[in-house]
N, CA, C and O atoms as CSV, one atom per row, in Angstrom:
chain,resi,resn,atom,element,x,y,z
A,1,UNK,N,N,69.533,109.032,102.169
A,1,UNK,CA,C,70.479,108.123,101.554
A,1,UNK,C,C,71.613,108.920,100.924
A,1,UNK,O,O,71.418,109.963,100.300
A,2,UNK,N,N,72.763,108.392,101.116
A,2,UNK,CA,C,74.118,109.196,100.637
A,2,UNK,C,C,74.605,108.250,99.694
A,2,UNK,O,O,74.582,107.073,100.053
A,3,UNK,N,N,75.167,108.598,98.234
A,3,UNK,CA,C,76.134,108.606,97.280
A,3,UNK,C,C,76.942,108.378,97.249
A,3,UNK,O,O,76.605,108.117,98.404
A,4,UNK,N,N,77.855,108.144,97.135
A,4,UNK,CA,C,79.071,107.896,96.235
A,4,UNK,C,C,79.500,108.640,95.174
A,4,UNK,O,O,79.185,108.322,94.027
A,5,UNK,N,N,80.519,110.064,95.530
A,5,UNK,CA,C,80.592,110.945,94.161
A,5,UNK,C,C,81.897,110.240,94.311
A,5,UNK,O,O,82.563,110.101,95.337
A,6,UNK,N,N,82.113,109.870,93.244
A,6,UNK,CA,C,83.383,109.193,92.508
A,6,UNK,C,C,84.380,110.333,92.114
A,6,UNK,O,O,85.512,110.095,92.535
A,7,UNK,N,N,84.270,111.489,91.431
A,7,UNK,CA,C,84.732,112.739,91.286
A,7,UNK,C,C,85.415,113.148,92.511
A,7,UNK,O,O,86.626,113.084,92.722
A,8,UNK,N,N,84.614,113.524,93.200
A,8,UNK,CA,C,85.118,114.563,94.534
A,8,UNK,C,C,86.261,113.035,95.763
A,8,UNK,O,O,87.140,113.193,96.611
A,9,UNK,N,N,85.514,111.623,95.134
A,9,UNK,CA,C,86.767,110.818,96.236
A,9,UNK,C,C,88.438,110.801,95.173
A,9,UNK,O,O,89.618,110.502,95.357
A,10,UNK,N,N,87.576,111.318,94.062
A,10,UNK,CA,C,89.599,110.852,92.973
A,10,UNK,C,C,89.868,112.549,93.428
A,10,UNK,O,O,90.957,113.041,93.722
A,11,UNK,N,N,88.795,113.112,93.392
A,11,UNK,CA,C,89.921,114.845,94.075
A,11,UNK,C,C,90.809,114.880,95.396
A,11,UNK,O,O,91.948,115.335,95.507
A,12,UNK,N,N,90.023,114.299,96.351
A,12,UNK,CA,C,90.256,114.476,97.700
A,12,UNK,C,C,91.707,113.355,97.732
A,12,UNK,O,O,92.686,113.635,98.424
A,13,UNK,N,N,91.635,111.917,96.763
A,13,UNK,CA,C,92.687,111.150,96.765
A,13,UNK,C,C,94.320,111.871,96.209
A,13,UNK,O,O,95.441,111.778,96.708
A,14,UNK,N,N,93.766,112.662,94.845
A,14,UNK,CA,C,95.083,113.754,94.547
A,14,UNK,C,C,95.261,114.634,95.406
A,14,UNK,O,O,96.449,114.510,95.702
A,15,UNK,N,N,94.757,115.606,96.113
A,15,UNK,CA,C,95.039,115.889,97.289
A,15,UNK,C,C,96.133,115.466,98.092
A,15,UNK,O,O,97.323,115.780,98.079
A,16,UNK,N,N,95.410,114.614,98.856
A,16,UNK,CA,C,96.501,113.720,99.783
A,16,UNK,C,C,97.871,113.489,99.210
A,16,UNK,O,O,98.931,113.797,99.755
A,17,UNK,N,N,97.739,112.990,98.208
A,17,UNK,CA,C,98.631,112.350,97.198
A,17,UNK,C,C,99.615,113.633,97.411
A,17,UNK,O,O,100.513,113.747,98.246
A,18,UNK,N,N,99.183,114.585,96.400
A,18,UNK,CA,C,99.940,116.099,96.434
A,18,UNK,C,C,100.776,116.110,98.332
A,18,UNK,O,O,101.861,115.748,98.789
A,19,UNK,N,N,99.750,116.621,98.798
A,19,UNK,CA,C,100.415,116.641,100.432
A,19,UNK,C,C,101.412,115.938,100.832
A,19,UNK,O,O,102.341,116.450,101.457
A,20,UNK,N,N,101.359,114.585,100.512
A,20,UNK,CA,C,102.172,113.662,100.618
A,20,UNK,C,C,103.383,114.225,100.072
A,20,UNK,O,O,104.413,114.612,100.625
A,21,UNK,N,N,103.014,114.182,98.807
A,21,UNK,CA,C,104.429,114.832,98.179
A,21,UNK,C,C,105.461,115.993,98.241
A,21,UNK,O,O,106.514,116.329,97.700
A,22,UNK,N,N,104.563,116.439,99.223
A,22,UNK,CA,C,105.223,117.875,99.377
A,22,UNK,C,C,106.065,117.972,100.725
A,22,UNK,O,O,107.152,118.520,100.911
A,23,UNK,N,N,105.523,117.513,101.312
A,23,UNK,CA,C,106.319,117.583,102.402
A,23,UNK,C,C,107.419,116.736,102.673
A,23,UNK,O,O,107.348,115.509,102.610
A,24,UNK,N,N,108.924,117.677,103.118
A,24,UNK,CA,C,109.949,116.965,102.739
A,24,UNK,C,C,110.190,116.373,103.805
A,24,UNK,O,O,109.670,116.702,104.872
A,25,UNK,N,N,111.160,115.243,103.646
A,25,UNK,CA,C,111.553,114.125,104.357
A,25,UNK,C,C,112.729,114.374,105.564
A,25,UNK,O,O,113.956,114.326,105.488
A,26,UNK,N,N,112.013,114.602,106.472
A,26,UNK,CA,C,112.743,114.823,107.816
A,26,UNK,C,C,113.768,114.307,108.289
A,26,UNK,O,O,113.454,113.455,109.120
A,27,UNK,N,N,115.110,114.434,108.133
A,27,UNK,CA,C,115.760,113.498,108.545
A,27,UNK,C,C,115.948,113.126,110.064
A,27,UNK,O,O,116.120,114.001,110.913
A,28,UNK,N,N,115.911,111.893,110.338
A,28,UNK,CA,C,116.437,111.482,112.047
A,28,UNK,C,C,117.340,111.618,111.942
A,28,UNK,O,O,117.846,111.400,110.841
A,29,UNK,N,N,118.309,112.177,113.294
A,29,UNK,CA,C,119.431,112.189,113.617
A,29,UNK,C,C,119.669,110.466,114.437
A,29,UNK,O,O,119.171,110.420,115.562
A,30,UNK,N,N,120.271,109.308,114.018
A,30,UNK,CA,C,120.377,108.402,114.764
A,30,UNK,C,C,121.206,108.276,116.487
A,30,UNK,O,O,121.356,107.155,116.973
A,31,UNK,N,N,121.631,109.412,117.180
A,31,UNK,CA,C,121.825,109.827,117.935
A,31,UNK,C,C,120.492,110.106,118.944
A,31,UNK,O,O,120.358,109.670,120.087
A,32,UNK,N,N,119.600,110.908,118.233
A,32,UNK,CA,C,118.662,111.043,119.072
A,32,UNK,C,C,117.931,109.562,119.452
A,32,UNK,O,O,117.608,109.402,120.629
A,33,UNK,N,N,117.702,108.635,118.622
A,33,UNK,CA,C,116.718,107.713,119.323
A,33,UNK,C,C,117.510,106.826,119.180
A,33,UNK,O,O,118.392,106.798,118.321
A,34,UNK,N,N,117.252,105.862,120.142
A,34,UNK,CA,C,118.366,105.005,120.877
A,34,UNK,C,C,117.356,103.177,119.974
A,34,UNK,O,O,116.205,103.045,119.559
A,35,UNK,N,N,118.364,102.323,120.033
A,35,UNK,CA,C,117.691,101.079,118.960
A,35,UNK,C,C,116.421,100.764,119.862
A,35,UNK,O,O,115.531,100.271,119.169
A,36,UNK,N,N,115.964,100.940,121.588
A,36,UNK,CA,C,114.821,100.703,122.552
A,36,UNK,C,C,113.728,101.381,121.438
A,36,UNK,O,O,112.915,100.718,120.794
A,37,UNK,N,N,113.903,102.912,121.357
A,37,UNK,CA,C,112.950,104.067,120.812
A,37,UNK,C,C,112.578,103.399,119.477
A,37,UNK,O,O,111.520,102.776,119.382
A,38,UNK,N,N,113.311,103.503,118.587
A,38,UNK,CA,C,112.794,102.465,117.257
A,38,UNK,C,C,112.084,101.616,117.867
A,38,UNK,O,O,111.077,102.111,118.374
A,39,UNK,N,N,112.214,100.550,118.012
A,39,UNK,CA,C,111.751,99.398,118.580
A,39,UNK,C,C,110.396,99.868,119.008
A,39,UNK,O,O,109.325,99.484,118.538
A,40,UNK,N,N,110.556,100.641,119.844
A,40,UNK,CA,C,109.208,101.292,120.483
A,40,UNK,C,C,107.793,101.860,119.317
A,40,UNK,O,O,106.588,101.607,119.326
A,41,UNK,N,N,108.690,102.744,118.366
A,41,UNK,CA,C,107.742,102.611,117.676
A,41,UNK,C,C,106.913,101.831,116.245
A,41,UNK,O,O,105.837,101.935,115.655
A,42,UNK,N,N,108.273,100.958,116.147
A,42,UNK,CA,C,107.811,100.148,115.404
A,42,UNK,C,C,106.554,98.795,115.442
A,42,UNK,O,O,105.982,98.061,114.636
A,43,UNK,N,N,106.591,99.069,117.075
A,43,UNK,CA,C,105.567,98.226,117.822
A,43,UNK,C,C,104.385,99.371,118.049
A,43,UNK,O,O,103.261,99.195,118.520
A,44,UNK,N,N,104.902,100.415,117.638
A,44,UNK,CA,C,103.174,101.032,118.356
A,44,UNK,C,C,102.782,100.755,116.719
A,44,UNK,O,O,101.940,99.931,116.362
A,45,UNK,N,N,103.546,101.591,115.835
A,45,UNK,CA,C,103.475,101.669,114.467
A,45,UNK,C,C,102.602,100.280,113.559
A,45,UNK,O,O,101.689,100.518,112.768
A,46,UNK,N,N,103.031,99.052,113.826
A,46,UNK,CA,C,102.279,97.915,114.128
A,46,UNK,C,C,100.863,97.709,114.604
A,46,UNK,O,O,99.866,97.502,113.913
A,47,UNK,N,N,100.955,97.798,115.826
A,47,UNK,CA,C,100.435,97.737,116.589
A,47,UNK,C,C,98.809,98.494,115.803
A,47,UNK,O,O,97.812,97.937,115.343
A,48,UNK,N,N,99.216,100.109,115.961
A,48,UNK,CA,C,98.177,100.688,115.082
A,48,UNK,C,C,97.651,100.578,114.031
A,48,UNK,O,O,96.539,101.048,113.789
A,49,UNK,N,N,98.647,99.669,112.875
A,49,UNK,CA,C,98.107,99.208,111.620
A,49,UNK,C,C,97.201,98.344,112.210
A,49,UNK,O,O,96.076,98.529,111.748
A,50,UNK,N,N,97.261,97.198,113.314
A,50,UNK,CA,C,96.263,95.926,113.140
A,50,UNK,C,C,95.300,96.759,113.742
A,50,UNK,O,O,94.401,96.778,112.900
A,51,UNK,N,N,95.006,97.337,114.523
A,51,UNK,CA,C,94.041,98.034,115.056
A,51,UNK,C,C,93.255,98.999,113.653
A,51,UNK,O,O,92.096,99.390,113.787
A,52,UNK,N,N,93.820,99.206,112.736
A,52,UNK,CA,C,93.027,100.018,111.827
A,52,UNK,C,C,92.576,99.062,111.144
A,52,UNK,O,O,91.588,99.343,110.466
A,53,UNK,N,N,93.008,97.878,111.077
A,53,UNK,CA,C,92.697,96.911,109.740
A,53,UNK,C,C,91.255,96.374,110.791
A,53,UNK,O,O,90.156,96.148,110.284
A,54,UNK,N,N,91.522,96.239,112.260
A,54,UNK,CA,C,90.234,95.619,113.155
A,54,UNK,C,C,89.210,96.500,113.125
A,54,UNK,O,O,88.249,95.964,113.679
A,55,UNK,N,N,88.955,97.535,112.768
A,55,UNK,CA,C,88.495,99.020,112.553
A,55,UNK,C,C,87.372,98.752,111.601
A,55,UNK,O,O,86.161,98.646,111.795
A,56,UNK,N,N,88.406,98.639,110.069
A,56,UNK,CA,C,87.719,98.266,108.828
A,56,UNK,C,C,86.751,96.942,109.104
A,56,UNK,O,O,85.584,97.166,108.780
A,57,UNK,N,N,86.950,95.827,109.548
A,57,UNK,CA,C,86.443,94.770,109.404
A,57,UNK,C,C,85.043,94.803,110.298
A,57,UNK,O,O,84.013,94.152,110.126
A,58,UNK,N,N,85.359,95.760,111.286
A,58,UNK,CA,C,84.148,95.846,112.220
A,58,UNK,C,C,82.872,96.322,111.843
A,58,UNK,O,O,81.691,96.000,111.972
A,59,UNK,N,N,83.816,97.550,111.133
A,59,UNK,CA,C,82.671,98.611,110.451
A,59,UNK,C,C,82.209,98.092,109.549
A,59,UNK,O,O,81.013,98.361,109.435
A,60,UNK,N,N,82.847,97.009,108.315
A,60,UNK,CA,C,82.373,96.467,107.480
A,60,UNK,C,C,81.025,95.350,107.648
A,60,UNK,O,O,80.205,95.092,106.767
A,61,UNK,N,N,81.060,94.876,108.819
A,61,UNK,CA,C,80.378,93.888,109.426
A,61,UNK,C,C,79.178,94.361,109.881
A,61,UNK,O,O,78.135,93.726,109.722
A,62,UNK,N,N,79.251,95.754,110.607
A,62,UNK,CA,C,78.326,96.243,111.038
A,62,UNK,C,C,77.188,97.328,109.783
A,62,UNK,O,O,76.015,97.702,109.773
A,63,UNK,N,N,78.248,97.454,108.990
A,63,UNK,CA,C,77.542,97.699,107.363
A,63,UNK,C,C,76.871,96.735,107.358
A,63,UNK,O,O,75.924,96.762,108.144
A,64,UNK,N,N,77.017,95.692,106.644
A,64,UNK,CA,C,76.323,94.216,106.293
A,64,UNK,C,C,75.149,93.866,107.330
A,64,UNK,O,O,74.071,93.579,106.810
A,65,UNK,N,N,75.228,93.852,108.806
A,65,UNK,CA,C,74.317,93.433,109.738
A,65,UNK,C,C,72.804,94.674,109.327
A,65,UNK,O,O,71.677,94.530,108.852
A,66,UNK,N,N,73.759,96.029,109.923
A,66,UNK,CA,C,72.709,96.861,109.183
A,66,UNK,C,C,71.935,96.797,107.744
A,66,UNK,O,O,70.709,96.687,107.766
A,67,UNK,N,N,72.637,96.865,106.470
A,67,UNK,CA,C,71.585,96.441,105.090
A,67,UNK,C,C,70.972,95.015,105.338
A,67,UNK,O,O,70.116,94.671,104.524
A,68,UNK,N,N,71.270,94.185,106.290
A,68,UNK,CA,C,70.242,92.941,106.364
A,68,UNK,C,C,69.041,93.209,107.213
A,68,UNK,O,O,67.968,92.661,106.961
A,69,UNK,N,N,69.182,93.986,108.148
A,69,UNK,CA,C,68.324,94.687,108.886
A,69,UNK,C,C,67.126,95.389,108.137
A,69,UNK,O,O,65.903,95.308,108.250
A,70,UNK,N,N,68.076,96.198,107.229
A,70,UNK,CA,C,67.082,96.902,105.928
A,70,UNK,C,C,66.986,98.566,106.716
A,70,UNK,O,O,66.068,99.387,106.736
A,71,UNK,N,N,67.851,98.578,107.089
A,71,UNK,CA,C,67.997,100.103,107.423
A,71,UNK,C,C,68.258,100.893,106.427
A,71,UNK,O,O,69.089,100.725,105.534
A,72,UNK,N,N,67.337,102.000,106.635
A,72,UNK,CA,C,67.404,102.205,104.731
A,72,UNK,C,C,68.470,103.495,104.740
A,72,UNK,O,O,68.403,104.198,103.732
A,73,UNK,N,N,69.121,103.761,105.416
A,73,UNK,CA,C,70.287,104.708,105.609
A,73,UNK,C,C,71.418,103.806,105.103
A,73,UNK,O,O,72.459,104.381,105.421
A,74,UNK,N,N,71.728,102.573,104.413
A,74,UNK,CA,C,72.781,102.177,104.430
A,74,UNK,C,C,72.441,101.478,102.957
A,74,UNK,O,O,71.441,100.784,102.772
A,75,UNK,N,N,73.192,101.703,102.192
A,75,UNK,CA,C,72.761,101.438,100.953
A,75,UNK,C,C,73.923,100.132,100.429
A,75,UNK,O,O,75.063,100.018,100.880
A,76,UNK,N,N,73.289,99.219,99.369
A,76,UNK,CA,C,74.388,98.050,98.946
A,76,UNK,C,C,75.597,98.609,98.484
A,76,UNK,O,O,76.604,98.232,99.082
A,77,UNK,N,N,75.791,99.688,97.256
A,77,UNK,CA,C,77.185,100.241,97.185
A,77,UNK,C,C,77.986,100.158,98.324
A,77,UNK,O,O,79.041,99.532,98.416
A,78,UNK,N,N,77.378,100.886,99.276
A,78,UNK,CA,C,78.357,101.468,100.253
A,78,UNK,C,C,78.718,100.381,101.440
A,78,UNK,O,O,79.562,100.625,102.302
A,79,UNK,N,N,78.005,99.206,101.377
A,79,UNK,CA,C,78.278,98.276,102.263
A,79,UNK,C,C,79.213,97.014,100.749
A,79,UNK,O,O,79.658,95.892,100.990
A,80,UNK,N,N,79.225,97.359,100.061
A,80,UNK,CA,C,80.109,96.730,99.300
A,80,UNK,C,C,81.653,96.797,99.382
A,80,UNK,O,O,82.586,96.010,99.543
A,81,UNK,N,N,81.383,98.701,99.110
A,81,UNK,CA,C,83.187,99.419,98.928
A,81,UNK,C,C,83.499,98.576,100.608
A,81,UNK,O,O,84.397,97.757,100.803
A,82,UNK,N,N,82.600,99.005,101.537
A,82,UNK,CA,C,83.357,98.911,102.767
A,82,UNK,C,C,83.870,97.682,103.029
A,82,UNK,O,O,84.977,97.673,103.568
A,83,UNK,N,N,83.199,96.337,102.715
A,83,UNK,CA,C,83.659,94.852,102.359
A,83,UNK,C,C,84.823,95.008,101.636
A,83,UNK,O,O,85.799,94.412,102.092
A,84,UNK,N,N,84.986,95.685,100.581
A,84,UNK,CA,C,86.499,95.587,99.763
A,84,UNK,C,C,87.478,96.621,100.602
A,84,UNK,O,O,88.594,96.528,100.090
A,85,UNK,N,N,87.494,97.353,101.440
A,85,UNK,CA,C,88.051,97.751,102.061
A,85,UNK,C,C,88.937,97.583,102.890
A,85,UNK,O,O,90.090,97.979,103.058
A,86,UNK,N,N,88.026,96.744,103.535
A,86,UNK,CA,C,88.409,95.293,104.468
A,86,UNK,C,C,88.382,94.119,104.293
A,86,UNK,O,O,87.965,93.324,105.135
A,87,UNK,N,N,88.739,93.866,103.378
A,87,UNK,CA,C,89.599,92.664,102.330
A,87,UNK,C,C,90.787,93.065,102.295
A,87,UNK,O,O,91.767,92.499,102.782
A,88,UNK,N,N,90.736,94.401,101.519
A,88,UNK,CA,C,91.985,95.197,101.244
A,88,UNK,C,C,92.874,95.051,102.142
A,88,UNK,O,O,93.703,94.141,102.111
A,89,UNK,N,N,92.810,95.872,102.984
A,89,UNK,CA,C,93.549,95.980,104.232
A,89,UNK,C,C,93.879,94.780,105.175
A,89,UNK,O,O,94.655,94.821,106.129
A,90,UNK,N,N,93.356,94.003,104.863
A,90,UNK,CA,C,93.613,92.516,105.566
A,90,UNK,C,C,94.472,91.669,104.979
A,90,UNK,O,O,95.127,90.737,105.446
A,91,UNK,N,N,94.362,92.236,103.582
A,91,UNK,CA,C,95.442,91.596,102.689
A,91,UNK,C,C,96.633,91.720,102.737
A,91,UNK,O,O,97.586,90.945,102.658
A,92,UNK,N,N,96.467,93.103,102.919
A,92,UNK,CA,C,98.018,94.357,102.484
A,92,UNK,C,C,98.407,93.522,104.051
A,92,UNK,O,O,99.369,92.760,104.150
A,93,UNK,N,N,97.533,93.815,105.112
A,93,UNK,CA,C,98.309,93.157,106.620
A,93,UNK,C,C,99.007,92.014,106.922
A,93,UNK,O,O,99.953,91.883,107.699
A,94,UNK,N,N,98.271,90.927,106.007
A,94,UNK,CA,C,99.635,89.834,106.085
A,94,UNK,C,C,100.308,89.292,104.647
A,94,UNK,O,O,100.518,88.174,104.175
A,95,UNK,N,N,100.568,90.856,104.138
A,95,UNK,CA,C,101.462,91.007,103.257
A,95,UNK,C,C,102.688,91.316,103.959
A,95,UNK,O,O,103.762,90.760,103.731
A,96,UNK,N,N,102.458,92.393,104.984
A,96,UNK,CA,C,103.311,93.053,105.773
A,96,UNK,C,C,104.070,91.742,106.634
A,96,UNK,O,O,105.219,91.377,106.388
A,97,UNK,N,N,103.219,91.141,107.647
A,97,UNK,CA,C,103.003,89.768,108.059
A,97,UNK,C,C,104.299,88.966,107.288
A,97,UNK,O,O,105.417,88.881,107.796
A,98,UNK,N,N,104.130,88.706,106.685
A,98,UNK,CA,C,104.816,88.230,105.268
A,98,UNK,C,C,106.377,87.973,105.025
A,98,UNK,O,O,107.214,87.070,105.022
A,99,UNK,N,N,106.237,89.269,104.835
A,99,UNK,CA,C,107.591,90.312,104.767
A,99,UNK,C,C,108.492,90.055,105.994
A,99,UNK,O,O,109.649,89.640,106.066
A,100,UNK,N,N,107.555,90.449,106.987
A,100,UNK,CA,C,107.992,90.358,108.403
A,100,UNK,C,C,108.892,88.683,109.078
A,100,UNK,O,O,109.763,88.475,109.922
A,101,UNK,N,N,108.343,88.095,108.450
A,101,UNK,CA,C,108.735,86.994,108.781
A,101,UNK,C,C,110.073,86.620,107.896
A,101,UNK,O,O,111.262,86.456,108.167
A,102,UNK,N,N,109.257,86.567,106.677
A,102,UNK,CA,C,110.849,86.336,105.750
A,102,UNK,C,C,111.958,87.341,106.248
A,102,UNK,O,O,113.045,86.779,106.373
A,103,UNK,N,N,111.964,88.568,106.537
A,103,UNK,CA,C,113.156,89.413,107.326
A,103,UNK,C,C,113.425,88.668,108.296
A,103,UNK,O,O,114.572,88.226,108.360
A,104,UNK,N,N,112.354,88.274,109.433
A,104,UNK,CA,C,113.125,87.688,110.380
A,104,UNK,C,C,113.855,86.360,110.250
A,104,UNK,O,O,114.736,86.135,111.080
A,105,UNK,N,N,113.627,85.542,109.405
A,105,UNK,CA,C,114.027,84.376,108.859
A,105,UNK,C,C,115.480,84.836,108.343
A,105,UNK,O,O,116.544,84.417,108.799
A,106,UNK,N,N,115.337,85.714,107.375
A,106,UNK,CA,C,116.417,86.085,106.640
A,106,UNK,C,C,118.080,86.131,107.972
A,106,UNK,O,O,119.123,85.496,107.814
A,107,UNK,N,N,117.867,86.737,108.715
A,107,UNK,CA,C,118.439,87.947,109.819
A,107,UNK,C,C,118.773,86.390,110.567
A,107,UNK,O,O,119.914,86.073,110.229
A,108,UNK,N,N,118.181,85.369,111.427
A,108,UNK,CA,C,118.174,84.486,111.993
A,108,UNK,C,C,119.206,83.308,111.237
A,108,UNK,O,O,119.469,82.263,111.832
A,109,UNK,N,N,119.607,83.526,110.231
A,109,UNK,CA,C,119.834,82.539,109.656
A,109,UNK,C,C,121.391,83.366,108.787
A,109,UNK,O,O,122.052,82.745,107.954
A,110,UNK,N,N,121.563,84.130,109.013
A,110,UNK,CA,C,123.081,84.542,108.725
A,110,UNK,C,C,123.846,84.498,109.707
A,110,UNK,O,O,123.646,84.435,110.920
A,111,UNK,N,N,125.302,84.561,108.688
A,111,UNK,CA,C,126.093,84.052,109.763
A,111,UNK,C,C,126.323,85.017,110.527
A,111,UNK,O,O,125.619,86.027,110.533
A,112,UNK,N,N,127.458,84.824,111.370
A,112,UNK,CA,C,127.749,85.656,112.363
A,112,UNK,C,C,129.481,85.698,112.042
A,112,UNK,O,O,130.223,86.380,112.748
């Protein structure tokens, strides 16, 4: 049975955090990618968020099936966090969702 060190996940989170921060912000040249290329990856970019959020929910599910099973490798904490995980992320997704629409609403509806 595995733990939950709360310590070593807020280290590994400053970490990232740090990394994040450090690395500076690349600029695009808008020359190089043409409005197709955006486009392109704003759909993979997409695309890969719902696929990570289908990810979470699976794994979360298959947490839950397993502790009903009573597999004793899978403990209630950890089939909990993974439920809020994938809440989380399902949330934040049609937050994005959201957004997405009111932009396109916004954009559709000015003048010309």
């Amino acid at each position: 049975m595995s733990t939950i060190d709360t310590q070593s996940l807020m280290l590994q989170m400053r970490s990232l955090a740090a990394q994040a921060a450090s690395k500076p912000n690349e600029p695009i040249d808008a020359a190089e990618q043409s409005g197709a290329a955006k486009a392109d990856n704003f759909a993979e970019l997409l695309a890969n968020s719902v696929n990570a959020v289908n990810a979470e929910q699976h794994k979360s599910t298959q947490m839950k099936e397993a502790f009903e099973r009573g597999d004793l490798d899978v403990e209630l904490s950890e089939v909990m966090l993974q439920a809020q995980k994938a809440s989380l992320s399902f949330q934040a997704m049609t937050q994005v969702r959201n957004k997405l629409t009111e932009a396109y609403k916004d954009i559709m509806n000015m003048p010309i």
